[in-house]
C-alpha positions as CSV (number, residue, x, y, z in Angstrom):
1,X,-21.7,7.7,-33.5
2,X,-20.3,4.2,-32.1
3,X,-18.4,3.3,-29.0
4,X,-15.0,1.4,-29.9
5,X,-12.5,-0.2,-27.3
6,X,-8.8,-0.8,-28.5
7,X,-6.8,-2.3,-26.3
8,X,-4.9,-5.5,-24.9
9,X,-4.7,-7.2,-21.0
10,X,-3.1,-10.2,-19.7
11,X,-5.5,-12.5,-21.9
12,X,-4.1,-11.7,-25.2
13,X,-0.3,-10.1,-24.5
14,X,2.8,-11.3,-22.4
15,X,4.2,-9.2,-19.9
16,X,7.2,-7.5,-22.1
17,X,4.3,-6.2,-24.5
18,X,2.2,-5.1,-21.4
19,X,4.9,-3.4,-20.2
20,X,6.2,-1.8,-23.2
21,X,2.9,-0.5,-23.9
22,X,1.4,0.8,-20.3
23,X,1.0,4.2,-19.8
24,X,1.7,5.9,-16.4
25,X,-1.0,7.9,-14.8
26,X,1.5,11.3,-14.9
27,X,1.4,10.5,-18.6
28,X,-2.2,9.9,-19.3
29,X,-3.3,13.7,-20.1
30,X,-0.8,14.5,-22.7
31,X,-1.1,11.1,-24.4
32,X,-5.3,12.0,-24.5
33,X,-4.8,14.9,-25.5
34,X,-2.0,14.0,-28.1
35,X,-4.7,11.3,-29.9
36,X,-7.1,14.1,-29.7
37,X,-4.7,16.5,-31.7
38,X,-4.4,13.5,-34.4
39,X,-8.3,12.8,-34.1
40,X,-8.2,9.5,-32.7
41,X,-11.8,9.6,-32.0
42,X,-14.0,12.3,-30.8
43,X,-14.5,11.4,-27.4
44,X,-11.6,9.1,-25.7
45,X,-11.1,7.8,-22.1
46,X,-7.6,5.8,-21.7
47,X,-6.7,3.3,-19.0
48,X,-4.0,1.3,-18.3
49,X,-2.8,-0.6,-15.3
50,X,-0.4,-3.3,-14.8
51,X,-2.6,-6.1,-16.9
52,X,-4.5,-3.8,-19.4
53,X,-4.1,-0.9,-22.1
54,X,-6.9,0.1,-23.0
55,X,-8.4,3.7,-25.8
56,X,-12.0,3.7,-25.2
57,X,-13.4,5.7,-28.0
58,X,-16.9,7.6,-29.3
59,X,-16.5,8.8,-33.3
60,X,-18.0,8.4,-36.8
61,X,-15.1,7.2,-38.6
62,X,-14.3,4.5,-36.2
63,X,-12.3,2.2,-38.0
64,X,-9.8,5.1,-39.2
65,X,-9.8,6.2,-35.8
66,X,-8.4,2.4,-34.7
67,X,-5.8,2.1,-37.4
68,X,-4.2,5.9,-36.2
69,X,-4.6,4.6,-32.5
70,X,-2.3,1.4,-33.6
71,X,-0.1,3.3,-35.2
72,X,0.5,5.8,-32.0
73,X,0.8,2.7,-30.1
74,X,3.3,1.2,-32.1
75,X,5.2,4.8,-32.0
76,X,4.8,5.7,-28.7
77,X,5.8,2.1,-27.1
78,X,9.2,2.1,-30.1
79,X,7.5,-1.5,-30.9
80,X,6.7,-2.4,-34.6
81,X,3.0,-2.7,-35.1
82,X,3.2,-6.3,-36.6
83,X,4.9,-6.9,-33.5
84,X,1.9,-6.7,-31.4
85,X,-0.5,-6.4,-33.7
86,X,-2.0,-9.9,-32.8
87,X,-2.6,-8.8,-29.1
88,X,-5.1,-6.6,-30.0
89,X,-8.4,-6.6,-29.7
90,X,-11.4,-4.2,-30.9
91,X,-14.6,-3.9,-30.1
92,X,-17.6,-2.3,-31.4
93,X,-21.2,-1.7,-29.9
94,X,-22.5,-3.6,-27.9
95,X,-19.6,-5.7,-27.1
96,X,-17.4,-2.5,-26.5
97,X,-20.1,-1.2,-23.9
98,X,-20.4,-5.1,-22.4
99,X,-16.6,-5.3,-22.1
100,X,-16.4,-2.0,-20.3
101,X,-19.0,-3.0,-17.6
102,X,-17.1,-6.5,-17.2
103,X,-13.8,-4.5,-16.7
104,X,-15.3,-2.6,-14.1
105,X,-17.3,-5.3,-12.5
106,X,-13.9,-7.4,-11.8
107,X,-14.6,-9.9,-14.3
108,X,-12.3,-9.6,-16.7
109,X,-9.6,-9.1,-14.0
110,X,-6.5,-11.2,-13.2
111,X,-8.0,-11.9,-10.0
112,X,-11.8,-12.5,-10.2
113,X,-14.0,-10.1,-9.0
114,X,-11.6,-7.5,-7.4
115,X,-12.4,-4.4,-6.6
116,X,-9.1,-2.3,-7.2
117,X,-10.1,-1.7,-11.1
118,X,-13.6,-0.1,-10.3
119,X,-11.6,2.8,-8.8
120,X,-9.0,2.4,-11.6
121,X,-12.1,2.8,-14.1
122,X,-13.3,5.8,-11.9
123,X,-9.5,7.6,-11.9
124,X,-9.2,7.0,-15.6
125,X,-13.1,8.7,-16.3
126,X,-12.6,11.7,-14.3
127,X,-8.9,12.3,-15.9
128,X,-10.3,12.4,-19.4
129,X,-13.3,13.8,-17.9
130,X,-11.0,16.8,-16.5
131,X,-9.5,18.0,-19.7
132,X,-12.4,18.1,-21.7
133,X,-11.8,14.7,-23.8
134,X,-15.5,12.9,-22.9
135,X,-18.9,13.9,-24.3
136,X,-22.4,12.8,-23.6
137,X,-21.5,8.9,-24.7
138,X,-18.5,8.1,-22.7
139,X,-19.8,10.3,-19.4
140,X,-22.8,8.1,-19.7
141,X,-21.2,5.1,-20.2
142,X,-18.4,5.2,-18.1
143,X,-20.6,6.8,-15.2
144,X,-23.2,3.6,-16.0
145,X,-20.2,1.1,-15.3
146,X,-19.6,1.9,-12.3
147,X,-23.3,1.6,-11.3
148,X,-23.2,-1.6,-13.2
149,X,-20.3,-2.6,-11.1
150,X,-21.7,-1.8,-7.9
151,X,-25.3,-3.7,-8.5
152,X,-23.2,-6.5,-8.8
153,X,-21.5,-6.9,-5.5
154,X,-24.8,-6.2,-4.0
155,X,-26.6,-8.7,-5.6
156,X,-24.2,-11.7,-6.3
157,X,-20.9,-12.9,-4.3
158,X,-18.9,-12.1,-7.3
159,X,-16.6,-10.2,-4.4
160,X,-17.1,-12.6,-1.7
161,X,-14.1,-13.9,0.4
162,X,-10.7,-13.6,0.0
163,X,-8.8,-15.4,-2.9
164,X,-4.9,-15.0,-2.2
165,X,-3.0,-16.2,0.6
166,X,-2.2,-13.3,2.1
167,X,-5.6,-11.5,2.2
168,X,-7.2,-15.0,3.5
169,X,-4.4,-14.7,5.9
170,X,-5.0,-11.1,7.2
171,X,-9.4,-11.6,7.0
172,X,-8.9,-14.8,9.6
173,X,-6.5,-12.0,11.5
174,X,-9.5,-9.5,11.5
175,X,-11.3,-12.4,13.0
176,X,-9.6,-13.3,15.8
177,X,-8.4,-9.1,16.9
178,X,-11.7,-8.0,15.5
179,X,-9.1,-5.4,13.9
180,X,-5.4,-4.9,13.6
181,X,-4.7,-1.1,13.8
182,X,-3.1,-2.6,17.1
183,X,-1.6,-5.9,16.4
184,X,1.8,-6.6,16.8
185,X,3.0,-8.7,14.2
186,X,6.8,-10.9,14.1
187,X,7.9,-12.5,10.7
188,X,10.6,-15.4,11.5
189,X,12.2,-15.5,7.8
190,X,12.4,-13.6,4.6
191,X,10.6,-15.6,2.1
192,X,8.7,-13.3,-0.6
193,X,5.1,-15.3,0.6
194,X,6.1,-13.7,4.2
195,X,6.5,-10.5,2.7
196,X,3.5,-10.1,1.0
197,X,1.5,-11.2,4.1
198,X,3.4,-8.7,6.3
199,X,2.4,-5.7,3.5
200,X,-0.7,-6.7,3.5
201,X,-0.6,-6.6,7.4
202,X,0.8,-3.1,7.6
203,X,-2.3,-2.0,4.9
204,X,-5.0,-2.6,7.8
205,X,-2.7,-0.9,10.5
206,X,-0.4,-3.8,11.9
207,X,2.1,-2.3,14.2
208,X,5.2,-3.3,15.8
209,X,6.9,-5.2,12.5
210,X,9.4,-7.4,13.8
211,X,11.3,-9.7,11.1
212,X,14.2,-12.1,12.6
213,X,16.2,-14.1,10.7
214,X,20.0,-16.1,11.0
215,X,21.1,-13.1,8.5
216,X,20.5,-10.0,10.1
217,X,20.9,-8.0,7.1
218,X,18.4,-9.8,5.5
219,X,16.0,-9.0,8.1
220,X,16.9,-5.7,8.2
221,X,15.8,-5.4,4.4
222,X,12.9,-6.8,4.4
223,X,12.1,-4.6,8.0
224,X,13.2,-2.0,6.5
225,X,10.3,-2.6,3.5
226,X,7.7,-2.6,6.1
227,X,8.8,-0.1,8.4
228,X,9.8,-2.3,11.3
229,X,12.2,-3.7,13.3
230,X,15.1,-6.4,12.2
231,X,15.9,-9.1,15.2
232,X,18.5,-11.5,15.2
233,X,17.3,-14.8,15.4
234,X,18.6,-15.9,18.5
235,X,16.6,-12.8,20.0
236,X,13.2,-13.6,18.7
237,X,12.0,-15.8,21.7
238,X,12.3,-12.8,24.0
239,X,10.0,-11.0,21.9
240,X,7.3,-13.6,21.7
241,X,5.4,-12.6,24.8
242,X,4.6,-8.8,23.1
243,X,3.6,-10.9,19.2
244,X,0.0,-11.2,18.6
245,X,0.6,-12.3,14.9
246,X,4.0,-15.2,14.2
247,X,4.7,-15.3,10.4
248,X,7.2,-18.1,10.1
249,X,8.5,-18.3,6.3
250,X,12.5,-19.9,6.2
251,X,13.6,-22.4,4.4
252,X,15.3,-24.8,7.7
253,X,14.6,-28.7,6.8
254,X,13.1,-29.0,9.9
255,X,10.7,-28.1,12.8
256,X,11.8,-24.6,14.7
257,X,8.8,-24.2,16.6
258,X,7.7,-27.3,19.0
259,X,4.7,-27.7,20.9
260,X,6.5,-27.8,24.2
261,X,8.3,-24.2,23.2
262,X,4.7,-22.6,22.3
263,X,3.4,-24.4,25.3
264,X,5.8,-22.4,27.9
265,X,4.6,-19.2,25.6
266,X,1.3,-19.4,26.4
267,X,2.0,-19.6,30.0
268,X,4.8,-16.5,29.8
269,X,1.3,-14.8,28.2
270,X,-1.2,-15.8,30.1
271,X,-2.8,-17.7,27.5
272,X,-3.6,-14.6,25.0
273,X,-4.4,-15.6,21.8
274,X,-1.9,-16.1,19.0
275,X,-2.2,-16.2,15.4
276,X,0.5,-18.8,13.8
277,X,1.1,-18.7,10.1
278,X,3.2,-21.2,8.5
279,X,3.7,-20.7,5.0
280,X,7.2,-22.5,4.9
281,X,7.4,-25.9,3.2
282,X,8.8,-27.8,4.6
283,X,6.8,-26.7,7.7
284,X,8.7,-24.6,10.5
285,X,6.1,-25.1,13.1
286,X,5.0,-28.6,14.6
287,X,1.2,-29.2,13.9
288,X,0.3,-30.2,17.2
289,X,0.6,-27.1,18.4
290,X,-3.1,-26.1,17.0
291,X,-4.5,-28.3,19.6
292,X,-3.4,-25.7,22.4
293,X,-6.0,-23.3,23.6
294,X,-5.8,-19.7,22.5
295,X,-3.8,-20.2,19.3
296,X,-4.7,-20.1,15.8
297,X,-2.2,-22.2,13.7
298,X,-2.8,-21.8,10.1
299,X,-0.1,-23.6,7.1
300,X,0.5,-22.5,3.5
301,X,-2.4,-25.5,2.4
302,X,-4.4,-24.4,4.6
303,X,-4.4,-20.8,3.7
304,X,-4.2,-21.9,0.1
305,X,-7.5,-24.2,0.7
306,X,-10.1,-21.2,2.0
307,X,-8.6,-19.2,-1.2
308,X,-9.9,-21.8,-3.9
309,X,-13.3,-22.4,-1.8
310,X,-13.6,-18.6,-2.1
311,X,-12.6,-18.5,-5.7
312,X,-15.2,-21.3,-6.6
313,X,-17.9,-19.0,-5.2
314,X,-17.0,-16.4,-7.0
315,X,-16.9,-18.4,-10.2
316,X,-20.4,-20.0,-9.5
317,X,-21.7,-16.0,-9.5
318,X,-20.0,-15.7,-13.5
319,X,-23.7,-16.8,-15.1
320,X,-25.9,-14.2,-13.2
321,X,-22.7,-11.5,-13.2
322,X,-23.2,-12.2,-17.1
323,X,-26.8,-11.9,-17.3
324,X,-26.9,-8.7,-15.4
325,X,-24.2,-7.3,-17.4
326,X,-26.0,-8.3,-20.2
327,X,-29.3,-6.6,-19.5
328,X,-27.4,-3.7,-18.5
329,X,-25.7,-3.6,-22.2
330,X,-29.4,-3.7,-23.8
331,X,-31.0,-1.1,-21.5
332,X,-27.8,1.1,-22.1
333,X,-27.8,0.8,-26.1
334,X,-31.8,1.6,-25.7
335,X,-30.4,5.2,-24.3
336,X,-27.9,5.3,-26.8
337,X,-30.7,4.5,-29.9
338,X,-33.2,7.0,-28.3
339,X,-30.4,9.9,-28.2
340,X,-30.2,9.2,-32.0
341,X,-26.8,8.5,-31.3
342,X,-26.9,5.2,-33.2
């Protein structure tokens, strides 16, 4: 018996190949149980997410197994094999068991080291594991990656800090409010960076959305997006003294926000704090105005600058994430040989 992985990710295939070959999570049952009908393997766990396809597979005629499972790729997607042939990769004990522990560990992940493809791994093992289509190898295995995984994060940084600019932007948030299940949060622009701060606002429990803009129907879209409240622009000042969080994103050639104007804000608010994000370039908010007590001004660089400090970390942990994963692979093919599987 050997352990095979088929598949392709954001390494080895453009997006319209991704795409064309990603299978929904409604899906992933009948397409299982479809490759076990044309014994595709003897044991089979599938995932797929937005950067990875992926047939995980346990049989004795492997490489027959790999040339059907191209061949239901190539019909199931309408693509021609040679098509996408080339994006493929295989591999075969021990790199298939290595490569499934780095999956799961973040490695091999768009963004290094993040955590939403352990639970991905975990949705896609119980699936399979549900309808019968995983044996003794891949329970093992699959069950032993997410251990892998999690002995990670506890003993390197491979998961420490923030690396995008908006989760940078909502951890130095959590810093100053401690938590933001009650923070009132105003967006002064629609620009997509804005948005993706304000979502990932609303995920830790920001209330209160408020998005102004000069167009009030494209506030109202993008309030509309995050459950909140569009403001005309000219309104947004009388709103200023209830904002514990000011996301300014628009696209004026100029300053909007002077010091003087926060300066009468912090006296209307009895000097409680407030968090400032710039992310517009040119800058909408004058840079003096971190120098007043009690507020927090942040810009796109410097957002941008705690996200590649954090990143480098994480990269400085790949050598010991490796070695770990490594003696994790040798201990788990030990199993493997002793069960007379191999």
């Amino acid at each position: 018996m050997e352990i095979t992985v088929l598949g392709l990710n954001h390494k080895t295939a453009p997006l319209e190949i991704r795409e064309r070959l990603s299978i929904p999570k409604h899906k992933a049952a009948d397409i299982l149980k479809r490759l076990e009908a044309e014994r595709i393997f003897d044991e089979r766990v599938l995932l797929s997410t937005c950067n990875r396809t992926e047939l995980y597979g346990v049989g004795r005629n492997n490489q027959e197994s790999v040339v059907r499972a191209k061949k239901f790729l190539s019909d199931y997607s309408n693509i021609d094999l040679a098509d996408f042939e080339n994006n493929l990769y295989v591999f075969k004990q021990p790199d298939s068991v290595e490569h499934l522990f780095s999956v799961a560990s973040g490695l091999d992940s768009m963004v290094l080291g993040e955590t939403e493809i352990l639970g991905q791994v975990k949705d896609a093992y119980l699936e399979a594991h549900k309808i019968r289509q995983t044996g003794k190898v891949l329970n093992t295995l699959f069950q032993r990656s997410l251990k892998v995984a999690k002995n990670l994060r506890t003993h390197t940084d491979i998961g420490a800090g923030k690396v995008s600019v908006a989760s940078v932007a909502v951890e130095l948030a959590e810093k100053i409010f401690e938590n933001l299940r009650n923070a009132r949060v105003m967006i002064i622009g629609t620009g997509e960076m804005a948005g993706q701060v304000g979502k990932a606002m609303v995920s830790k429990g920001a209330k209160s959305m408020i998005v102004s803009h000069r167009h009030l129907d494209r506030a109202e879209g993008l309030a509309q997006a995050l459950g909140g409240e569009a403001l005309s622009y000219e309104a947004y000042e009388g709103r200023i003294k209830e904002t514990d969080i000011l996301i300014t994103s628009t696209l004026a050639p100029f300053v909007l926000i002077q010091e003087r104007q926060a300066r009468a804000w912090m006296r209307a608010r009895h000097e409680k704090p407030l968090f400032i994000i710039d992310i517009a370039v040119p800058r909408n908010v004058d840079a003096a105005i971190e120098k007043l007590d009690n507020v927090y001004l942040y810009n796109v660089d410097d957002l941008k600058n705690i996200a590649d400090q954090n990143l480098a970390l994480r990269k400085s942990q790949l050598e010991e994430c490796f070695r770990l994963i490594h003696a994790q692979t040798q201990h788990f093919m030990g199993w493997l040989s002793k069960e007379r599987f191999v």
